[in-house]
Structures are given as C-alpha cells and as structure tokens.
MDTraj code that builds the backbone (N, CA, C; nanometers):
import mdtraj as md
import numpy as np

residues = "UNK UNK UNK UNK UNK UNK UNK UNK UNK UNK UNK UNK UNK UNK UNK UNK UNK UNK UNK UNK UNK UNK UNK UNK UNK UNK UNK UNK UNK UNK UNK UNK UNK UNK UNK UNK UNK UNK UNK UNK UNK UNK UNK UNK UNK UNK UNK UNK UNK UNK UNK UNK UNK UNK UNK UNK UNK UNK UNK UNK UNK UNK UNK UNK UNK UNK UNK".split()
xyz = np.array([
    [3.9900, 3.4862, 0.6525],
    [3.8948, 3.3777, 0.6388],
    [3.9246, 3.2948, 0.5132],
    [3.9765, 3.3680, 0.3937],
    [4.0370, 3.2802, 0.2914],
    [4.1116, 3.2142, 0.2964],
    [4.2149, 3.2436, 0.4111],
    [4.3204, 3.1693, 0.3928],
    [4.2692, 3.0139, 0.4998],
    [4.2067, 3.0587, 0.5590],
    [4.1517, 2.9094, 0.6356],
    [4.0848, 2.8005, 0.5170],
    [4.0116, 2.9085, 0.4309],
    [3.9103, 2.7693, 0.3762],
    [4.0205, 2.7485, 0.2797],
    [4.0747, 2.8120, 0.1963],
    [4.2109, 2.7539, 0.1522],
    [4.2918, 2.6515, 0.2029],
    [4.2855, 2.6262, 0.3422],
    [4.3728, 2.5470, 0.4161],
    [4.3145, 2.4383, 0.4355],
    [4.1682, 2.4548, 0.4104],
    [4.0700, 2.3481, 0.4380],
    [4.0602, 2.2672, 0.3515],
    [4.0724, 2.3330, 0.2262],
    [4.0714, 2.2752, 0.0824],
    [4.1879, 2.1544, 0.0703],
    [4.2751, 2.2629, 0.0852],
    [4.4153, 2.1542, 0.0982],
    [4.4258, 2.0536, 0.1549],
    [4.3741, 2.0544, 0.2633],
    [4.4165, 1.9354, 0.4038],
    [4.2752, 1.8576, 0.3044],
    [4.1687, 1.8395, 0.2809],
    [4.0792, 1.8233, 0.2350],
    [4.0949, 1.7009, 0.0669],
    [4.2049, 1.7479, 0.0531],
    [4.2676, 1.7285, -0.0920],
    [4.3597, 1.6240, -0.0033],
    [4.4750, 1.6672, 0.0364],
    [4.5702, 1.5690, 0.0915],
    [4.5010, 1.4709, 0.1539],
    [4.3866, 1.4519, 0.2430],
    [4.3320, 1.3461, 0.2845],
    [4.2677, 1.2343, 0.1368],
    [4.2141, 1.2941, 0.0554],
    [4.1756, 1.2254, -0.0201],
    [4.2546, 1.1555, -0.1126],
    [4.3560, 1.1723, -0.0855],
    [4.4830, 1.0928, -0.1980],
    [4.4854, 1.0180, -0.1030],
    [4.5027, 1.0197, 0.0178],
    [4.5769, 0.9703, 0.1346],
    [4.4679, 0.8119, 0.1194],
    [4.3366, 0.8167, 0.1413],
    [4.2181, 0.7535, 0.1203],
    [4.1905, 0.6642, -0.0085],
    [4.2093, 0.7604, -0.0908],
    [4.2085, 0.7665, -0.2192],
    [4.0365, 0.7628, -0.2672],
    [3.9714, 0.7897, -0.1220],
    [3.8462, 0.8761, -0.1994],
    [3.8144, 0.9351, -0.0893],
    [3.6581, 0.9761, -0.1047],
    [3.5808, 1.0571, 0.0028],
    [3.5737, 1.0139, 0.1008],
    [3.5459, 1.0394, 0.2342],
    [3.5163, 0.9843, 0.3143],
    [3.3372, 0.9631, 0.2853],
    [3.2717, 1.0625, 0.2056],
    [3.1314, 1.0099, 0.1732],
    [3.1002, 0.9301, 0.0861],
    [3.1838, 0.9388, -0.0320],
    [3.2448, 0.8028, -0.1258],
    [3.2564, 0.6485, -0.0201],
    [3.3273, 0.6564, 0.0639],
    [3.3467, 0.5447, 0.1333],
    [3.2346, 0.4982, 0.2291],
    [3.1409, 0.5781, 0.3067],
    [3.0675, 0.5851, 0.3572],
    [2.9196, 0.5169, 0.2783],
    [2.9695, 0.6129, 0.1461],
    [2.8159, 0.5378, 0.0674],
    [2.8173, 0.3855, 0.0373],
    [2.9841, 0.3355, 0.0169],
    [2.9679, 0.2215, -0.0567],
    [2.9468, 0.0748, 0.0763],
    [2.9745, 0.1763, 0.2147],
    [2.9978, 0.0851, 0.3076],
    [2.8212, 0.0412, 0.3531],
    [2.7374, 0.1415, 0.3251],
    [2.5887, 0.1655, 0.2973],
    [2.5491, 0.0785, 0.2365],
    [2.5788, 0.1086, 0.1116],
    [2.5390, 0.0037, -0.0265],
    [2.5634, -0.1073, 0.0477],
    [2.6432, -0.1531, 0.0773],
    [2.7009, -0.3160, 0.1134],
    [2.6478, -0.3354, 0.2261],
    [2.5838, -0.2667, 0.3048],
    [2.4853, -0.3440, 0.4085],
    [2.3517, -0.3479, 0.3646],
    [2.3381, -0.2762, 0.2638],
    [2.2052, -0.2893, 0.2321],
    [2.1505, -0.3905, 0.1818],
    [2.2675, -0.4422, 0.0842],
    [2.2796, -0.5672, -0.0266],
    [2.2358, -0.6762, 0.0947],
    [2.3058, -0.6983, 0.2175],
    [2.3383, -0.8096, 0.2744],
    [2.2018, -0.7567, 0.3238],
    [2.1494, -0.6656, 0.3920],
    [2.0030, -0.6993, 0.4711],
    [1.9208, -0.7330, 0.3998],
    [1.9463, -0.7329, 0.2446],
    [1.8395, -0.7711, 0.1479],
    [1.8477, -0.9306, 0.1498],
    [1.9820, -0.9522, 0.1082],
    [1.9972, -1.1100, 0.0996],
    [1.9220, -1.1485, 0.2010],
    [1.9454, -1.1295, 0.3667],
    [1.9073, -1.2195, 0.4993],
    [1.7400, -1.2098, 0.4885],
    [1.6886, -1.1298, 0.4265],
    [1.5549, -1.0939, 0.4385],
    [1.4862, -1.2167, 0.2938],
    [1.5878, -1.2176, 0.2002],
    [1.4857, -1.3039, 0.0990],
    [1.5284, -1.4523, 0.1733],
    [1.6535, -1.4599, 0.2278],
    [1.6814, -1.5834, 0.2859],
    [1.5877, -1.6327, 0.3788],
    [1.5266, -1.5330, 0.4879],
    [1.4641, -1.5758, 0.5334],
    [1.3421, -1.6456, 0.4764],
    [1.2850, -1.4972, 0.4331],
    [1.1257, -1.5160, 0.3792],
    [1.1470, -1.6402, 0.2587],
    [1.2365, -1.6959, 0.2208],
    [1.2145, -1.8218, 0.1520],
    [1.2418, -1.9574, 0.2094],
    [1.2422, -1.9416, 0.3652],
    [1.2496, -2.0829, 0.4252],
    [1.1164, -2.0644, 0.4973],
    [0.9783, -1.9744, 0.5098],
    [0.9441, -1.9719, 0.5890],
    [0.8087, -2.0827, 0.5829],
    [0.7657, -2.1323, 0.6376],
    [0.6783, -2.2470, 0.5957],
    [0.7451, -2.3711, 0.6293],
    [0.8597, -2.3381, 0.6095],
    [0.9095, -2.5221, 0.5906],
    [0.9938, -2.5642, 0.7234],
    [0.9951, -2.6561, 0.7700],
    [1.0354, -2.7251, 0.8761],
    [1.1602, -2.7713, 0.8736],
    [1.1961, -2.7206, 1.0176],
    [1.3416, -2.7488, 1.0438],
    [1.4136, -2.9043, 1.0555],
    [1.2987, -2.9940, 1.0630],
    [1.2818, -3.1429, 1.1031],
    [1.2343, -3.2180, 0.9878],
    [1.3523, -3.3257, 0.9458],
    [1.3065, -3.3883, 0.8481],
    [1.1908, -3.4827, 0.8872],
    [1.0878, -3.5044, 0.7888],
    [0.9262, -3.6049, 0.7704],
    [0.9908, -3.7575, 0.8581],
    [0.8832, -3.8076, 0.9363],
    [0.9720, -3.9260, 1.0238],
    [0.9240, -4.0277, 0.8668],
    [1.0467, -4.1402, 0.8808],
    [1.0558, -4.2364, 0.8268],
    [0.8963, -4.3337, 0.7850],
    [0.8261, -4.3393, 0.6978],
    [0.7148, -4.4405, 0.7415],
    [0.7417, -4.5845, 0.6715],
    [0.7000, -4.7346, 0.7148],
    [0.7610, -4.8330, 0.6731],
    [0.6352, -4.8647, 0.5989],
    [0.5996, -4.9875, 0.5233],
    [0.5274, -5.0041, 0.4481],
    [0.4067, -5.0101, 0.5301],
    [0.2520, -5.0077, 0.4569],
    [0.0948, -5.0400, 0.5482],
    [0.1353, -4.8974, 0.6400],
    [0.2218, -4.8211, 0.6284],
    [0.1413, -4.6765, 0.6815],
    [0.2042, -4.6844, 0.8148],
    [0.2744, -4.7564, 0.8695],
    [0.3177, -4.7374, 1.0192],
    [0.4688, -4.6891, 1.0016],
    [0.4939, -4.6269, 1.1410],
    [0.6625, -4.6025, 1.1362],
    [0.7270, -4.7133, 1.2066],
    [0.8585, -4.6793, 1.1333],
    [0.9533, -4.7945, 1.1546],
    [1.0173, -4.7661, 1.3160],
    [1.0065, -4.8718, 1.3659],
    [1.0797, -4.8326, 1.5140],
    [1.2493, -4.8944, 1.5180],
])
top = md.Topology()
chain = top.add_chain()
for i, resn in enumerate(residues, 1):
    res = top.add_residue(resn, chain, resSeq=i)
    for name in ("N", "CA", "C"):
        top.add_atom(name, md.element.get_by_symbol(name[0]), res)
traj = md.Trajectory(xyz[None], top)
C-alpha cells in the first residue's frame, strides 16, 4: 500500500511541474475570476436600472416637438 501512495505522490508531483500548479490552485483562481466578472455584470446592471434605453424626444421652442 506504500508503495502505491508513493506512486501517487510522484505522479502527483510530476503533474504539478507539468501545470506548474494545483489543479485546486487553478480551479480556485478560475473561481475567483468568475466571481469578479458576476460581480462586475451585477453592479453594471443595477447601475443602469431606472434609466431609459431611448433618448428624451427633441422639444422645439413654446413646448411643442419638432416634426
């Protein structure tokens, strides 16, 4: 049984040079970086919300619009 987890270790080791990190190292940072971005889309949103997709129509002088 030692000599397996020994073997496990190794292959374990050789992958991580191979990588040049964890696969949970890599996993976390791929985490982090969606998290960042669902944060951004979420303040992006919640800071357009109220306001209109359509610019105010044109008005000409005495209050009427311009045709």
């Amino acid at each position: 049984m030692q000599v397996f987890l020994d073997q496990q270790q190794q292959f374990r080791n050789q992958m991580g040079g191979i990588l040049g990190q964890t696969p949970w190292a890599l996993m976390n940072q791929l985490t982090e970086r969606n998290l960042q971005m669902w944060n951004e889309f979420q303040r992006n949103l919640s800071g357009n919300v109220g306001q209109s997709t359509t610019p105010p129509p044109n008005k000409a002088k005495g209050g009427e619009q311009k045709r």
